[in-house]
C-alpha positions as CSV (number, residue, x, y, z in Angstrom):
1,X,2.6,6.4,17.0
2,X,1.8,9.1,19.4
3,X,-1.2,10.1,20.7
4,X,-1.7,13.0,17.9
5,X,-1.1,10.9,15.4
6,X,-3.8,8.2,16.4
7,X,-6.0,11.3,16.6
8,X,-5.5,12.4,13.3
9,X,-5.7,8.6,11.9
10,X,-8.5,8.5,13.3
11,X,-10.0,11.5,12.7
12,X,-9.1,10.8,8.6
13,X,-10.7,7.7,8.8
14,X,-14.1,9.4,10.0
15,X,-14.1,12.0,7.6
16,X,-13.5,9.3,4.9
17,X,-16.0,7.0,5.7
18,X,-18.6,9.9,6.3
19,X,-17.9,11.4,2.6
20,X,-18.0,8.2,1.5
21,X,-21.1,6.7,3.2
22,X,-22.7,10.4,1.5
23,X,-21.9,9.5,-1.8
24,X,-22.7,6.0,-2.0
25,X,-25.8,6.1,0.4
26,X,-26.9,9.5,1.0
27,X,-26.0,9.3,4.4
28,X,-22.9,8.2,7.1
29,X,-22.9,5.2,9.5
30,X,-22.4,6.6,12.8
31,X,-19.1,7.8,14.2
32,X,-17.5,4.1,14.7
33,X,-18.8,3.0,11.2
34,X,-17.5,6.1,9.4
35,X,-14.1,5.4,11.5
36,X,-13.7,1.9,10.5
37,X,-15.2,2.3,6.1
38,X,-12.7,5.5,6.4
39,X,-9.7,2.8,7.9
40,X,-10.5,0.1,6.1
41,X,-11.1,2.6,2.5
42,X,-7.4,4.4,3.6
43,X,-6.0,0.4,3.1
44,X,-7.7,0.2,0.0
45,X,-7.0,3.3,-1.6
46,X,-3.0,2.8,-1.0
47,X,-3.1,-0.1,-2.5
48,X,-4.8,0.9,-5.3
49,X,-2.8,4.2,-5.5
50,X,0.1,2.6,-5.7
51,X,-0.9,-0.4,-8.2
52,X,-1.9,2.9,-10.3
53,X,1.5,4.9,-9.4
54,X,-0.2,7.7,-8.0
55,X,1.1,9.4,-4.4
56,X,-1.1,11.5,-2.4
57,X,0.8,13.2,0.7
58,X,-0.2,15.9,2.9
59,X,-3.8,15.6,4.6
60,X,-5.7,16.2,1.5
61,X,-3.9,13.8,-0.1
62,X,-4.5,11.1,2.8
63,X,-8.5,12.0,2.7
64,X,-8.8,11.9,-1.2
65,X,-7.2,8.4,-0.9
66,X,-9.0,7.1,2.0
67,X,-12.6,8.6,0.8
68,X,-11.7,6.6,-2.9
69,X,-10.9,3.2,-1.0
70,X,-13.7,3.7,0.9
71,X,-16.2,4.3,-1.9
72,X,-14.8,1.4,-3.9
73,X,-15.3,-0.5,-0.7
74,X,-18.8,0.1,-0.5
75,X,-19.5,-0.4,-3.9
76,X,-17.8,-3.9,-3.6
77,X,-19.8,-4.6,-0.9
78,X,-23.2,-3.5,-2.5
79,X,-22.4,-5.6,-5.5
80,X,-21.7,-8.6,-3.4
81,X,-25.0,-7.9,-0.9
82,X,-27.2,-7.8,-4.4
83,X,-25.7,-11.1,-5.9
């Protein structure tokens, strides 16, 4: 991976985790926070894209399914936080 495509990574995974951070909390987690939900979402929406057989491509595509692994993240998280 070049340089320009860490960037990007990296810059997917912020945008994730900040859109998802909005719609689950009403708010984002700061620039490294927003990097690693959006990361960790982009791992977790794959795998649930493909256990569903859906493909996203293209940069849209990759921010769709790292915002949705990202939101189901969070929710996973908040259930296990109220238990």
């Amino acid at each position: 991976m070049d340089i320009t495509g860490l960037v990007i990574f990296l810059a997917i995974g912020a945008v994730a985790g900040w859109l998802a951070g909005t719609l689950m909390k009403g708010g984002g987690f700061g620039l490294l926070g927003n990097i690693v939900i959006g990361i960790i979402g982009a791992v977790v929406g794959g795998h649930v894209f493909s256990l569903l057989g859906i493909t996203a491509g293209g940069l849209i595509g990759s921010i769709i399914t790292a915002t949705a692994g990202a939101v189901l993240l969070l929710f996973v998280v908040r259930l296990i936080k109220q238990a």
